[in-house]
Chimera marker file (.cmm) of the C-alpha trace (Angstrom):
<marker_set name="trace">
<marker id="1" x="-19.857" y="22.610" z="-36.795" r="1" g="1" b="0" radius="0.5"/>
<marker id="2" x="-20.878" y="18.603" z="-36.930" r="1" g="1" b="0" radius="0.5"/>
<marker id="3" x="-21.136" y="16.789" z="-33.842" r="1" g="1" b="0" radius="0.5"/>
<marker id="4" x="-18.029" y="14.697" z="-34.756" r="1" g="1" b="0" radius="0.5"/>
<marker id="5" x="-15.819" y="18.155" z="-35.023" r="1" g="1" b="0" radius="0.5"/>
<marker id="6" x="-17.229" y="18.472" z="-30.871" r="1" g="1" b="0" radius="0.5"/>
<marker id="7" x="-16.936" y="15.231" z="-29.966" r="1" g="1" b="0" radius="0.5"/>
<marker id="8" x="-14.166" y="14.069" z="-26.985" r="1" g="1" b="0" radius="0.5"/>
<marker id="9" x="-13.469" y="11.279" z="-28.964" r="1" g="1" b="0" radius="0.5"/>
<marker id="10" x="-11.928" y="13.195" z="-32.011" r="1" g="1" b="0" radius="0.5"/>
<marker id="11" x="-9.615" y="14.380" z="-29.549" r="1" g="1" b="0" radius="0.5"/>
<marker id="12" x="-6.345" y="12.600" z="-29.928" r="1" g="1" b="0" radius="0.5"/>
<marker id="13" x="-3.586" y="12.148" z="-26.752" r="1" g="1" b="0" radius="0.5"/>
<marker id="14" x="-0.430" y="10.384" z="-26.133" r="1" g="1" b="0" radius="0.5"/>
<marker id="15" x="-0.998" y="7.211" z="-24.570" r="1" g="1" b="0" radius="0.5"/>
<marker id="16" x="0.996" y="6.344" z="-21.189" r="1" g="1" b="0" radius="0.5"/>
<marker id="17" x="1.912" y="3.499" z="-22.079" r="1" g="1" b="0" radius="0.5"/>
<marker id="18" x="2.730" y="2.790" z="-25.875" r="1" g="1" b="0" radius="0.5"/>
<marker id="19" x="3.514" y="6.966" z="-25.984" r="1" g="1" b="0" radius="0.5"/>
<marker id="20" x="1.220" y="6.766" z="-29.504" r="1" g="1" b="0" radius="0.5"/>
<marker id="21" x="-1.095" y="9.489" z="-30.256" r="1" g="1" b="0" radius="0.5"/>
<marker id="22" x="-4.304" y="8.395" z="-29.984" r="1" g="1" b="0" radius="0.5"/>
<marker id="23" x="-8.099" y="8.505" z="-28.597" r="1" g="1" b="0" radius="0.5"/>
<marker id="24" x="-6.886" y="8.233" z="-25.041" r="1" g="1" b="0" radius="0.5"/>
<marker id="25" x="-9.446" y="8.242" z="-21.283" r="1" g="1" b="0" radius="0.5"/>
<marker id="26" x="-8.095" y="8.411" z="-17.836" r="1" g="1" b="0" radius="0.5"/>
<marker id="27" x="-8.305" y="5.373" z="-16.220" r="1" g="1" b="0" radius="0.5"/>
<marker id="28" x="-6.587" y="3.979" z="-12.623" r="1" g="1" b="0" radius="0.5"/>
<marker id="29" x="-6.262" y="0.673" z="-11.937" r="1" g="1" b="0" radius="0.5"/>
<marker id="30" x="-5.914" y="-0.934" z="-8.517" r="1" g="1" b="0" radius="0.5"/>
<marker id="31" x="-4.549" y="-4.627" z="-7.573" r="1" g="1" b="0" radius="0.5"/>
<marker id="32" x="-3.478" y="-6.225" z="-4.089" r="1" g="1" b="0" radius="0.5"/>
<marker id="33" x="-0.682" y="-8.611" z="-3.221" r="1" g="1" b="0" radius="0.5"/>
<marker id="34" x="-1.918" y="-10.454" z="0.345" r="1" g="1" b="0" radius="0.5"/>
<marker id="35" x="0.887" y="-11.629" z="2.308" r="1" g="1" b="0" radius="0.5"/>
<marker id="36" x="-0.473" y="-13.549" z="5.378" r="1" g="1" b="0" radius="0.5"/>
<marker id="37" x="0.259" y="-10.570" z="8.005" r="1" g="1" b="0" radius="0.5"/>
<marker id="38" x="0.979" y="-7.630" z="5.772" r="1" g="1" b="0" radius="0.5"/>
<marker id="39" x="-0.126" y="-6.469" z="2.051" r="1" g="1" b="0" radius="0.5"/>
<marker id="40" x="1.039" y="-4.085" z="-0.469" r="1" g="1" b="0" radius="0.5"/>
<marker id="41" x="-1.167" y="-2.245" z="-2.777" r="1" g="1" b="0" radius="0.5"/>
<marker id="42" x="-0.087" y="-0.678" z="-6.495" r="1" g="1" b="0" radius="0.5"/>
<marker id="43" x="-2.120" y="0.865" z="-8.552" r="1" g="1" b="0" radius="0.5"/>
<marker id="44" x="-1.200" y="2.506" z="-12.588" r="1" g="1" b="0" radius="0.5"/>
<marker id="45" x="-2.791" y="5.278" z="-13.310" r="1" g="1" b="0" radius="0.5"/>
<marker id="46" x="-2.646" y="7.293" z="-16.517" r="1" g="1" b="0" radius="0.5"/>
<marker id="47" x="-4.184" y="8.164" z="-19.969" r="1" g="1" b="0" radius="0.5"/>
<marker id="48" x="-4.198" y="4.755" z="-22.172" r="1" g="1" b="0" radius="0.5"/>
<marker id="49" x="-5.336" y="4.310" z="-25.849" r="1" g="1" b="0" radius="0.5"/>
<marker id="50" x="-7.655" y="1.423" z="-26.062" r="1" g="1" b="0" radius="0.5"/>
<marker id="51" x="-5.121" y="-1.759" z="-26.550" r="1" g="1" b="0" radius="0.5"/>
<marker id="52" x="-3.176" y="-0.303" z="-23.759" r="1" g="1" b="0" radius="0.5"/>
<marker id="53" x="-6.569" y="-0.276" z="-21.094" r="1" g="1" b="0" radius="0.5"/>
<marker id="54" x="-6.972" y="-3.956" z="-21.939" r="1" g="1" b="0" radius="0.5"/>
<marker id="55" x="-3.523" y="-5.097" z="-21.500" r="1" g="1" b="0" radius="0.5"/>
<marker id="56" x="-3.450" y="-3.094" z="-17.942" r="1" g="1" b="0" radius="0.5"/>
<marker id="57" x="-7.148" y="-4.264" z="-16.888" r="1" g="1" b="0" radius="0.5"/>
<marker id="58" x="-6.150" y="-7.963" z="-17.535" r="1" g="1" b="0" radius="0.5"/>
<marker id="59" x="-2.722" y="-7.630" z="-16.333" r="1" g="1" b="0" radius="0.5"/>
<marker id="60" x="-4.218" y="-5.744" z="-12.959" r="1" g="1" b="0" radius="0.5"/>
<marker id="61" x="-7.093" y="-8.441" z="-12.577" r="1" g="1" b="0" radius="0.5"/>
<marker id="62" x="-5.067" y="-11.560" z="-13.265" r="1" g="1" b="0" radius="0.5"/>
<marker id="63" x="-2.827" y="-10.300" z="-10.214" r="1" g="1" b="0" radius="0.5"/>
<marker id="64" x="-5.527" y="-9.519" z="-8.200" r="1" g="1" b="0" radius="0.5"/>
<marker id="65" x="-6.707" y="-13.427" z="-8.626" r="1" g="1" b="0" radius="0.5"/>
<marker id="66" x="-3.511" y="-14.740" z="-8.239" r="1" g="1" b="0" radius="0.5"/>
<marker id="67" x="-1.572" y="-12.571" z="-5.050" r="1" g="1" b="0" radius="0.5"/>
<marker id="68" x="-4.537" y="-11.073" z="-4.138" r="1" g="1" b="0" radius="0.5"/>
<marker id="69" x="-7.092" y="-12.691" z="-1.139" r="1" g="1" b="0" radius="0.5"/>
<marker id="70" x="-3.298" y="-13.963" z="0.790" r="1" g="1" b="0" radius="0.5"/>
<marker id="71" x="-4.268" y="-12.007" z="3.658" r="1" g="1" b="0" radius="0.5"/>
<marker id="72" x="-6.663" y="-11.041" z="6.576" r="1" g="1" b="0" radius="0.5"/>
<marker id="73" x="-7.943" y="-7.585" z="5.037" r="1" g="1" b="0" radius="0.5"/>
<marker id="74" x="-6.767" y="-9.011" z="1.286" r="1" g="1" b="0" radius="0.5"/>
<marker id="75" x="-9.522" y="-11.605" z="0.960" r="1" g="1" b="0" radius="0.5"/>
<marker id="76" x="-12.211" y="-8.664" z="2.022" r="1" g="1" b="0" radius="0.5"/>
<marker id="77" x="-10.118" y="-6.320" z="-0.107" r="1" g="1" b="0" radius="0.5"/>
<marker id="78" x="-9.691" y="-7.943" z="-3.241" r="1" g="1" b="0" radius="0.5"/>
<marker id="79" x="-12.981" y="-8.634" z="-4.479" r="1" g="1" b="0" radius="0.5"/>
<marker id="80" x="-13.739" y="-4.201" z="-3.998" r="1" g="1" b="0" radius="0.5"/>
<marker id="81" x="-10.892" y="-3.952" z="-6.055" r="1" g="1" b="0" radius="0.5"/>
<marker id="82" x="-11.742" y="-6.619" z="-8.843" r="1" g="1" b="0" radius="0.5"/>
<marker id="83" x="-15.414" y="-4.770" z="-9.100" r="1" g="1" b="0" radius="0.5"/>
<marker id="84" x="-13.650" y="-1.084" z="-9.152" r="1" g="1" b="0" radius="0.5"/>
<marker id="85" x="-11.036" y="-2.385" z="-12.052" r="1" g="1" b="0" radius="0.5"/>
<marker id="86" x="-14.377" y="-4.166" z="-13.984" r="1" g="1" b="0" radius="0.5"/>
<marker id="87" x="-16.417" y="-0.880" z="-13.497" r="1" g="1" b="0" radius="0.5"/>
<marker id="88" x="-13.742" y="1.626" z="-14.513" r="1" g="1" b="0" radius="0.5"/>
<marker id="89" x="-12.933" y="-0.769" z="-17.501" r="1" g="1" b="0" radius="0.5"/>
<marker id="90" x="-16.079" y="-0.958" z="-19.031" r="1" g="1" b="0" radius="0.5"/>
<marker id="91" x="-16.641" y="2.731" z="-18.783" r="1" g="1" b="0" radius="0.5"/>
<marker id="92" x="-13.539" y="3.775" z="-20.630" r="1" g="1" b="0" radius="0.5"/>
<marker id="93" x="-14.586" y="0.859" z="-22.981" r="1" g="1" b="0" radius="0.5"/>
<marker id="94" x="-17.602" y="2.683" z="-23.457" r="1" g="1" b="0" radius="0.5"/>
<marker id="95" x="-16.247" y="6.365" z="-24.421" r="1" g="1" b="0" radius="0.5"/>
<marker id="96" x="-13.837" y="4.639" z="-26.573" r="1" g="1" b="0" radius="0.5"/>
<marker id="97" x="-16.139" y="2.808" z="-28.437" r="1" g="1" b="0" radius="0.5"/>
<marker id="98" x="-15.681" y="4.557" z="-31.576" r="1" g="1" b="0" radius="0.5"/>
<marker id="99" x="-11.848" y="5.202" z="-31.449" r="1" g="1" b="0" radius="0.5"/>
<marker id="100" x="-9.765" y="3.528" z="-34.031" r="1" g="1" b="0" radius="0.5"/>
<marker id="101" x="-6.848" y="1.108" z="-33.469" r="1" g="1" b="0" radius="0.5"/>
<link id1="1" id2="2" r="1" g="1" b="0" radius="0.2"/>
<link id1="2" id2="3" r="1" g="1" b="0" radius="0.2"/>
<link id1="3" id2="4" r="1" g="1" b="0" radius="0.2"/>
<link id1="4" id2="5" r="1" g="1" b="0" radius="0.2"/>
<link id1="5" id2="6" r="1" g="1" b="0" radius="0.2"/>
<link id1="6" id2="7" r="1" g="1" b="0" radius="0.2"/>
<link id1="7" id2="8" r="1" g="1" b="0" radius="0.2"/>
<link id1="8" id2="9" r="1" g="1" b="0" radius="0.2"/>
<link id1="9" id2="10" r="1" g="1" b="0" radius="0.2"/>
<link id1="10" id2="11" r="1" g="1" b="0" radius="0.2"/>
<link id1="11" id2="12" r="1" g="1" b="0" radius="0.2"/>
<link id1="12" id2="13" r="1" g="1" b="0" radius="0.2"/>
<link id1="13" id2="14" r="1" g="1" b="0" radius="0.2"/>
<link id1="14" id2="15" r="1" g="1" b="0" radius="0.2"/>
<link id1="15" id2="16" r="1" g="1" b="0" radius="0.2"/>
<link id1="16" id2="17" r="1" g="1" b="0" radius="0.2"/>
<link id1="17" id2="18" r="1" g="1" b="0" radius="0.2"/>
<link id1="18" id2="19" r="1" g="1" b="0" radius="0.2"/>
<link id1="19" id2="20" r="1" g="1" b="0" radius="0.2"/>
<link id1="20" id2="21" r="1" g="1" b="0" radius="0.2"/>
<link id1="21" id2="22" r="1" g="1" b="0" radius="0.2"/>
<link id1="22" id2="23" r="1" g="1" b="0" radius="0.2"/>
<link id1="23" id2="24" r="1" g="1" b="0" radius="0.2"/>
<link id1="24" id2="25" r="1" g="1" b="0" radius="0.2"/>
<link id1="25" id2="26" r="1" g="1" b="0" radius="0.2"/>
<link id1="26" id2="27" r="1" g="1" b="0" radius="0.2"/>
<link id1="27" id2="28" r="1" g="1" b="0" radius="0.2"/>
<link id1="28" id2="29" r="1" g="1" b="0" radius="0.2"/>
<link id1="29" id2="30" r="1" g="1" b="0" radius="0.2"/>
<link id1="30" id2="31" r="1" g="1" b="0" radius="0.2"/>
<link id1="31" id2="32" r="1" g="1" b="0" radius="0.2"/>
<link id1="32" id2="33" r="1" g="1" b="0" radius="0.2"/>
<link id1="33" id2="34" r="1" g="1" b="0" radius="0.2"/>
<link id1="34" id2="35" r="1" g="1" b="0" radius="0.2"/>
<link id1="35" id2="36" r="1" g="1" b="0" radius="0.2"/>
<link id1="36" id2="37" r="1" g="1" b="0" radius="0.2"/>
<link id1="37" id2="38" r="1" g="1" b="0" radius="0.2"/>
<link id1="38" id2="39" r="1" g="1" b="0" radius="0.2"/>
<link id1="39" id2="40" r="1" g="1" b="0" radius="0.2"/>
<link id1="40" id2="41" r="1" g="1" b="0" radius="0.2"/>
<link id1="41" id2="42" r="1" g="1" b="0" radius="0.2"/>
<link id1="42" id2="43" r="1" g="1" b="0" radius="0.2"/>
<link id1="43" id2="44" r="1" g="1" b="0" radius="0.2"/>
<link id1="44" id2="45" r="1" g="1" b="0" radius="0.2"/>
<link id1="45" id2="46" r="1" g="1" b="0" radius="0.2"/>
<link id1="46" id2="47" r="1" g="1" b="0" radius="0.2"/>
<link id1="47" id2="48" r="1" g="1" b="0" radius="0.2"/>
<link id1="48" id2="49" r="1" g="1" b="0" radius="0.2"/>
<link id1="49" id2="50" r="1" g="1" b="0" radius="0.2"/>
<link id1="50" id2="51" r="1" g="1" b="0" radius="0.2"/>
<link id1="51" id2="52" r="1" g="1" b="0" radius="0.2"/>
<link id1="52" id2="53" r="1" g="1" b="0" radius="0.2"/>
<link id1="53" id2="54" r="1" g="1" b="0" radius="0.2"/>
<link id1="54" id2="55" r="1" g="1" b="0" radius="0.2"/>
<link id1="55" id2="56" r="1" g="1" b="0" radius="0.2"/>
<link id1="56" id2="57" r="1" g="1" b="0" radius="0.2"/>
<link id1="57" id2="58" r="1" g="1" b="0" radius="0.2"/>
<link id1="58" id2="59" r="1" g="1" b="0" radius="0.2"/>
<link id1="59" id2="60" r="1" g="1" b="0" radius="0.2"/>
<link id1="60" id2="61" r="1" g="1" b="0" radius="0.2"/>
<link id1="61" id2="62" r="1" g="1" b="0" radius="0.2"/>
<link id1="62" id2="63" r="1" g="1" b="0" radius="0.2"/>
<link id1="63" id2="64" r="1" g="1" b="0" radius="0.2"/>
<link id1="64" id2="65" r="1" g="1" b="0" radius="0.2"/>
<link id1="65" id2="66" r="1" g="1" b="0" radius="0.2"/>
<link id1="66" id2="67" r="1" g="1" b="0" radius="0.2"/>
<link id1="67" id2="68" r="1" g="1" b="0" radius="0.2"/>
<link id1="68" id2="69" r="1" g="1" b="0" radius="0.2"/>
<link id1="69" id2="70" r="1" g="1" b="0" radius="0.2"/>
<link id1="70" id2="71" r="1" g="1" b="0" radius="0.2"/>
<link id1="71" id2="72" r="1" g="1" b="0" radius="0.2"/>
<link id1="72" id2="73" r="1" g="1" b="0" radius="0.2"/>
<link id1="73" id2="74" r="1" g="1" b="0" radius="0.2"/>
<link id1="74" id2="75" r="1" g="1" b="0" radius="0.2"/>
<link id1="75" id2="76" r="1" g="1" b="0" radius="0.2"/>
<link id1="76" id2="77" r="1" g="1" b="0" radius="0.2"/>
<link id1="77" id2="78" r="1" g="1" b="0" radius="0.2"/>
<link id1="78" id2="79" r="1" g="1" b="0" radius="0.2"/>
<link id1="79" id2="80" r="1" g="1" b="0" radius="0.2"/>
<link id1="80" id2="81" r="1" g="1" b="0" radius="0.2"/>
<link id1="81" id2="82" r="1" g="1" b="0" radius="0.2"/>
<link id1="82" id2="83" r="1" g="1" b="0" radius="0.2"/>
<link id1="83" id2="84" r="1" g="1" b="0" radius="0.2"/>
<link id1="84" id2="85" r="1" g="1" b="0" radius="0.2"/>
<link id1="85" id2="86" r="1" g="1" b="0" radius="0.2"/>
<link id1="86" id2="87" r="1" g="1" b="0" radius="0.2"/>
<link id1="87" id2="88" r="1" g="1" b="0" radius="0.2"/>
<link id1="88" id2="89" r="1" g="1" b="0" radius="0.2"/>
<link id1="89" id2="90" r="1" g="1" b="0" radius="0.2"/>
<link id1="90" id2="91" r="1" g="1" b="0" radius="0.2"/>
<link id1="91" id2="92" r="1" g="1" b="0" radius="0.2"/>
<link id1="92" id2="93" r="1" g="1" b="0" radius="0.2"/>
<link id1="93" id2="94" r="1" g="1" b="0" radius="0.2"/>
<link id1="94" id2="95" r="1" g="1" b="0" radius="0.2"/>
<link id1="95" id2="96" r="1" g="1" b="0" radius="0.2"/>
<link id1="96" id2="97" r="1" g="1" b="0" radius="0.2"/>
<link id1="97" id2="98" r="1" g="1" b="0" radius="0.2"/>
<link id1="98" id2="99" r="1" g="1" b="0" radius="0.2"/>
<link id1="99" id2="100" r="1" g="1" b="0" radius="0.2"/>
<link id1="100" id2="101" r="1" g="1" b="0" radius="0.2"/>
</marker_set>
């Protein structure tokens, strides 16, 4: 058996998102909307191909910028979150690296 035949990567999934089967990782996603007194908090969580990761992690972090530090606990919260999305994003990067589009 080659390494390739036992890799995780040469296992293919349906992606969340674009429902295509391909090399897929679990990621989650977290963003914040601040609003002065209150704040909500989403979060997407899922298996995503590649293309799919990228589109959530810059969706997800160009909220977080945006609607995000509006708030007592948002401005302290916001920046954990933006570090969590940048750390779980380059680590699904990472086993993906050899996936095709």
């Amino acid at each position: 058996m080659s390494m390739a035949a036992a890799s995780p990567l040469s296992a293919l999934g349906r992606c969340r998102l674009c429902q295509q089967m391909r090399a897929t990782r679990s990621v989650t996603f977290h963003r914040n909307v601040g609003m002065f007194v209150v704040r909500r908090q989403y979060s997407v969580k899922g298996d995503f191909c590649k293309s799919c990761i990228h589109r959530k992690f810059w969706e997800f972090q160009g909220k977080n910028i945006l609607l995000g530090p509006w708030g007592v606990v948002s401005v302290l919260l916001t920046p954990i979150l933006l570090v969590m999305n940048t750390g779980t994003y380059l680590i699904a990067l990472y086993k993906l690296r050899d996936a095709i589009e």
